[in-house]
C-alpha positions in Angstrom: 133.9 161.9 101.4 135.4 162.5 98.0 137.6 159.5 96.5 139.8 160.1 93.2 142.3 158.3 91.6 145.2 159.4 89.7 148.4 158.7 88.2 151.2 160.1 89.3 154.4 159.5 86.9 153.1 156.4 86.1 151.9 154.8 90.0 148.1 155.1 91.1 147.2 156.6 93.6 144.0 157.5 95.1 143.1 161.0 97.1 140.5 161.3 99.6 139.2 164.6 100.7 136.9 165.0 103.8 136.1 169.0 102.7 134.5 168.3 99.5 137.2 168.2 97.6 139.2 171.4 98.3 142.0 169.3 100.0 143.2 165.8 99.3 145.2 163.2 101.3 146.9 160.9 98.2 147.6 157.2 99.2 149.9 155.2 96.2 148.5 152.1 95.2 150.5 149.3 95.9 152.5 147.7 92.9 149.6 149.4 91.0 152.0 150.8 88.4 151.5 151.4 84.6 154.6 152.2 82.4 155.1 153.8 78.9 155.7 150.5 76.7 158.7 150.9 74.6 158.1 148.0 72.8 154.7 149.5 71.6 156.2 153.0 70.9 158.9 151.1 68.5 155.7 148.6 66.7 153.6 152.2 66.3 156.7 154.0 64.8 156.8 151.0 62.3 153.6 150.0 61.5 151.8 153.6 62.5 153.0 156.8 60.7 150.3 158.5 62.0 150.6 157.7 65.5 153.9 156.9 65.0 155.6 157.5 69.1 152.4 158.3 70.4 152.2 158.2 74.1 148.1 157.4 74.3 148.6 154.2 72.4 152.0 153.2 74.2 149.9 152.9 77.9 150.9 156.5 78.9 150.0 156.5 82.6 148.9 160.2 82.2 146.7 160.7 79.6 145.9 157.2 78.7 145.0 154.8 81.8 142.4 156.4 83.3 140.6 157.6 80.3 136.9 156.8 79.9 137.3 153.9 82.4 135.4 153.6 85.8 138.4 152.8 88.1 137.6 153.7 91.7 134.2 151.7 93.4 132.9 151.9 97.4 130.7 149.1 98.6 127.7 149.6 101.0 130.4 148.5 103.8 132.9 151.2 102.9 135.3 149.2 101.1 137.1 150.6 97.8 138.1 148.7 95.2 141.0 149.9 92.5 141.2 148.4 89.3 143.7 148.7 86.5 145.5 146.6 83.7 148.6 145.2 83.7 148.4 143.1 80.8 145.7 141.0 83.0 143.0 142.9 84.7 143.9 143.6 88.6 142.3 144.9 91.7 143.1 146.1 94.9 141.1 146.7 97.8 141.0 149.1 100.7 139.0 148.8 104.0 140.6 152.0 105.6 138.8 154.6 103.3 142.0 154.4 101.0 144.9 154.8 103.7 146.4 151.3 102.6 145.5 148.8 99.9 146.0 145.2 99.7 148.1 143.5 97.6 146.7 143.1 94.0 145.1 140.3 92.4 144.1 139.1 88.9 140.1 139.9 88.0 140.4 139.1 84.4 139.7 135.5 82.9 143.0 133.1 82.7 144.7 133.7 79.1 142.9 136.9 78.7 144.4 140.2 78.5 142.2 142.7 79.4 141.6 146.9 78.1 139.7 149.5 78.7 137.8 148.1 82.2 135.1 149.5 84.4 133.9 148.2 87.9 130.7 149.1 89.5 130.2 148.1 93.3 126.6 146.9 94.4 126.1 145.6 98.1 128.5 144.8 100.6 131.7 143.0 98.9 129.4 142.7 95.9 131.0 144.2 92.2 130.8 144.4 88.5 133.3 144.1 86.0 133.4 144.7 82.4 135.9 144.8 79.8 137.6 143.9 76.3 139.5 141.5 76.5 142.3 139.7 73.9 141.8 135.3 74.3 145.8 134.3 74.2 146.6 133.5 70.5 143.3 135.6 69.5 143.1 138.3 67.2 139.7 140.1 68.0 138.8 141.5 71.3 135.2 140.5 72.9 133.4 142.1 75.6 133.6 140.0 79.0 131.8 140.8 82.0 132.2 139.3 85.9 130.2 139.6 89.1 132.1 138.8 92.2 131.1 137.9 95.3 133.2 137.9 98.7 135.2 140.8 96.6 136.5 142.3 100.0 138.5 138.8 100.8 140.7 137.1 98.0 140.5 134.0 99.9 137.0 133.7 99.8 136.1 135.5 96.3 133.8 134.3 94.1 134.3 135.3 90.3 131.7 134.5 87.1 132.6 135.5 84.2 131.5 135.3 80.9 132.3 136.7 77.2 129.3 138.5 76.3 130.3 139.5 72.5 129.3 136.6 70.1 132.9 134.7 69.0 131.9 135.6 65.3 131.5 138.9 66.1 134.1 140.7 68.3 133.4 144.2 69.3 137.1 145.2 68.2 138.5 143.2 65.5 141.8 144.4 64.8 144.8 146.4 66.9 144.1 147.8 70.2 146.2 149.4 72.8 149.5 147.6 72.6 148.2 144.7 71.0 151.8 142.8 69.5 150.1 142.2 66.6 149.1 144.9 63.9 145.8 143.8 62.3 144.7 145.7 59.8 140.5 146.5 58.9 139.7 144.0 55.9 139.8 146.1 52.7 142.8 148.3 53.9 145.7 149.1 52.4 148.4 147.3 54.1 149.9 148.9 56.9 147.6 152.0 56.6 144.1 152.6 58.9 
Protein backbone atom coordinates (compact mmCIF):
# COMPACT_ATOMS: atom_id res chain seq x y z
CA UNK A 1 0.00 0.00 0.00
CA UNK A 2 1.18 3.45 -1.15
CA UNK A 3 0.05 6.51 1.26
CA UNK A 4 0.55 10.31 0.05
CA UNK A 5 -0.57 13.31 1.31
CA UNK A 6 -1.44 16.37 -0.53
CA UNK A 7 -3.05 19.67 -0.51
CA UNK A 8 -5.73 20.28 -2.33
CA UNK A 9 -6.70 24.14 -2.55
CA UNK A 10 -5.57 24.50 0.76
CA UNK A 11 -7.30 21.10 2.74
CA UNK A 12 -5.03 17.87 3.30
CA UNK A 13 -5.77 15.08 2.10
CA UNK A 14 -4.19 11.85 1.98
CA UNK A 15 -4.34 9.12 -1.16
CA UNK A 16 -3.95 5.54 -0.81
CA UNK A 17 -3.25 3.36 -3.75
CA UNK A 18 -3.42 -0.46 -3.51
CA UNK A 19 -1.72 -0.83 -7.30
CA UNK A 20 1.52 0.77 -6.56
CA UNK A 21 0.60 3.85 -7.10
CA UNK A 22 -1.00 4.07 -10.50
CA UNK A 23 -4.42 4.78 -8.88
CA UNK A 24 -5.29 6.66 -5.70
CA UNK A 25 -8.32 6.81 -3.49
CA UNK A 26 -7.97 10.64 -1.72
CA UNK A 27 -9.49 10.91 1.78
CA UNK A 28 -9.64 14.96 3.13
CA UNK A 29 -8.26 15.37 6.41
CA UNK A 30 -10.54 16.57 8.78
CA UNK A 31 -10.32 20.44 9.77
CA UNK A 32 -6.73 19.84 8.51
CA UNK A 33 -6.75 23.07 6.53
CA UNK A 34 -3.97 25.55 5.85
CA UNK A 35 -4.83 29.06 4.28
CA UNK A 36 -2.83 31.78 2.43
CA UNK A 37 -2.22 34.34 5.39
CA UNK A 38 -3.14 37.71 4.25
CA UNK A 39 -1.84 39.26 7.14
CA UNK A 40 1.68 37.88 6.24
CA UNK A 41 1.30 38.75 2.49
CA UNK A 42 0.57 42.57 3.70
CA UNK A 43 3.89 42.39 6.62
CA UNK A 44 6.14 40.84 3.49
CA UNK A 45 4.95 43.58 0.99
CA UNK A 46 6.12 46.12 3.74
CA UNK A 47 8.97 44.89 5.29
CA UNK A 48 10.10 42.37 2.24
CA UNK A 49 10.65 43.97 -1.24
CA UNK A 50 12.10 41.04 -2.35
CA UNK A 51 9.59 38.70 -1.35
CA UNK A 52 7.23 41.21 -1.28
CA UNK A 53 3.46 38.98 -1.95
CA UNK A 54 5.14 35.84 -2.03
CA UNK A 55 2.90 32.92 -1.62
CA UNK A 56 5.86 30.40 -0.10
CA UNK A 57 6.35 32.72 2.89
CA UNK A 58 2.47 33.61 3.29
CA UNK A 59 1.77 29.50 4.21
CA UNK A 60 0.73 28.75 0.56
CA UNK A 61 -0.92 25.30 0.99
CA UNK A 62 0.56 24.36 -2.45
CA UNK A 63 3.93 24.88 -2.72
CA UNK A 64 4.72 25.65 0.82
CA UNK A 65 3.20 23.15 3.54
CA UNK A 66 4.39 20.15 2.58
CA UNK A 67 7.89 21.12 1.59
CA UNK A 68 10.80 19.32 3.01
CA UNK A 69 8.60 18.06 5.94
CA UNK A 70 7.90 14.37 6.84
CA UNK A 71 4.07 14.60 7.15
CA UNK A 72 2.44 11.12 6.71
CA UNK A 73 3.75 8.07 9.45
CA UNK A 74 2.29 4.16 9.75
CA UNK A 75 2.88 2.42 12.97
CA UNK A 76 3.68 -1.40 13.25
CA UNK A 77 -0.24 -1.67 13.96
CA UNK A 78 -1.27 0.09 10.79
CA UNK A 79 -2.25 3.29 12.13
CA UNK A 80 -1.33 6.64 10.25
CA UNK A 81 -0.65 9.62 11.74
CA UNK A 82 -1.02 13.30 9.77
CA UNK A 83 0.65 16.17 11.03
CA UNK A 84 0.53 19.79 10.06
CA UNK A 85 0.71 23.39 11.62
CA UNK A 86 -1.81 25.49 12.40
CA UNK A 87 -0.03 28.02 14.25
CA UNK A 88 0.38 24.99 17.02
CA UNK A 89 1.58 21.69 15.76
CA UNK A 90 -1.55 19.13 15.19
CA UNK A 91 -2.10 15.51 14.44
CA UNK A 92 -4.54 13.35 13.25
CA UNK A 93 -4.80 9.82 13.22
CA UNK A 94 -6.38 7.07 11.13
CA UNK A 95 -6.94 3.37 11.96
CA UNK A 96 -8.82 2.62 8.68
CA UNK A 97 -5.69 2.75 6.29
CA UNK A 98 -6.71 6.51 5.73
CA UNK A 99 -10.62 6.18 4.98
CA UNK A 100 -11.39 8.56 8.05
CA UNK A 101 -9.35 10.54 10.49
CA UNK A 102 -9.93 11.58 13.87
CA UNK A 103 -10.44 14.84 15.06
CA UNK A 104 -7.07 16.80 15.45
CA UNK A 105 -5.14 17.51 18.42
CA UNK A 106 -2.33 19.85 19.52
CA UNK A 107 1.37 17.89 19.45
CA UNK A 108 3.33 20.95 19.94
CA UNK A 109 4.46 22.36 23.53
CA UNK A 110 1.80 24.94 25.24
CA UNK A 111 2.79 28.62 24.07
CA UNK A 112 4.77 27.28 21.32
CA UNK A 113 4.13 27.85 17.78
CA UNK A 114 5.56 25.39 15.83
CA UNK A 115 7.26 25.25 11.73
CA UNK A 116 8.68 23.17 9.54
CA UNK A 117 7.68 19.54 11.53
CA UNK A 118 8.55 15.97 10.77
CA UNK A 119 7.13 12.77 12.52
CA UNK A 120 8.66 9.38 12.42
CA UNK A 121 6.49 6.39 13.69
CA UNK A 122 8.41 3.46 15.60
CA UNK A 123 6.34 0.55 17.27
CA UNK A 124 2.80 0.29 17.74
CA UNK A 125 1.23 3.78 18.79
CA UNK A 126 4.84 4.75 19.26
CA UNK A 127 6.13 8.33 17.30
CA UNK A 128 8.68 11.07 16.88
CA UNK A 129 8.32 14.59 16.56
CA UNK A 130 10.58 17.26 15.70
CA UNK A 131 10.31 20.84 15.01
CA UNK A 132 11.15 24.68 15.34
CA UNK A 133 9.32 26.16 17.28
CA UNK A 134 8.65 30.15 18.35
CA UNK A 135 8.24 30.26 22.75
CA UNK A 136 5.14 32.96 22.99
CA UNK A 137 6.81 36.50 23.37
CA UNK A 138 10.23 34.85 21.94
CA UNK A 139 12.12 36.08 19.12
CA UNK A 140 14.43 33.07 18.09
CA UNK A 141 13.14 29.76 17.14
CA UNK A 142 14.77 26.49 18.90
CA UNK A 143 14.62 22.99 17.84
CA UNK A 144 12.04 20.81 20.04
CA UNK A 145 11.67 17.23 19.81
CA UNK A 146 8.71 14.76 21.42
CA UNK A 147 8.23 11.03 21.78
CA UNK A 148 4.77 9.96 22.38
CA UNK A 149 3.46 7.06 23.61
CA UNK A 150 -0.31 5.71 23.46
CA UNK A 151 -0.19 8.09 20.08
CA UNK A 152 -3.26 6.03 18.58
CA UNK A 153 -5.67 7.24 21.72
CA UNK A 154 -5.72 10.98 22.75
CA UNK A 155 -7.12 10.04 25.95
CA UNK A 156 -4.41 7.90 26.86
CA UNK A 157 -1.30 9.80 25.09
CA UNK A 158 1.67 10.30 26.59
CA UNK A 159 3.85 13.39 25.28
CA UNK A 160 7.83 14.37 26.33
CA UNK A 161 9.06 16.94 24.98
CA UNK A 162 11.96 18.88 25.18
CA UNK A 163 13.83 21.96 23.42
CA UNK A 164 16.93 20.54 22.17
CA UNK A 165 18.66 23.93 20.76
CA UNK A 166 20.63 25.62 23.66
CA UNK A 167 18.43 29.01 24.73
CA UNK A 168 21.61 31.05 23.84
CA UNK A 169 21.73 29.63 20.75
CA UNK A 170 18.54 29.27 18.59
CA UNK A 171 18.83 27.44 15.38
CA UNK A 172 16.83 30.43 13.58
CA UNK A 173 17.30 33.70 15.13
CA UNK A 174 15.29 36.06 13.33
CA UNK A 175 11.88 35.92 10.90
CA UNK A 176 10.53 32.71 9.84
CA UNK A 177 7.35 31.71 8.01
CA UNK A 178 4.84 34.19 9.14
CA UNK A 179 6.52 35.15 12.20
CA UNK A 180 4.44 38.85 13.18
CA UNK A 181 7.55 40.20 13.93
CA UNK A 182 10.28 41.12 11.29
CA UNK A 183 13.73 40.56 12.97
CA UNK A 184 16.37 41.42 11.12
CA UNK A 185 20.26 39.41 11.09
CA UNK A 186 22.52 41.67 13.57
CA UNK A 187 24.66 43.86 11.25
CA UNK A 188 21.87 44.45 8.53
CA UNK A 189 20.72 47.20 7.17
CA UNK A 190 17.36 47.82 8.48
CA UNK A 191 14.61 46.38 6.84
CA UNK A 192 16.84 44.63 4.17
CA UNK A 193 18.17 40.67 4.41
Amino acid sequence: TVYLPLSACGQFVVGTSKDAGRTFAWAPVPNARTDIDKAIMADQKKHLPGCAESIAGAGCPETFQLYGQERLALDANGSLYFIWKYHRLMMSVSKDGGKSWSEPTPMSAPGVQAVFSSIAARGAGQIGLSYLGLKEGGKDWHGYMAMVEHADDPSARNIATAMVSAPDNPLMPYRCCGSKTLLTPQGSPEGHF
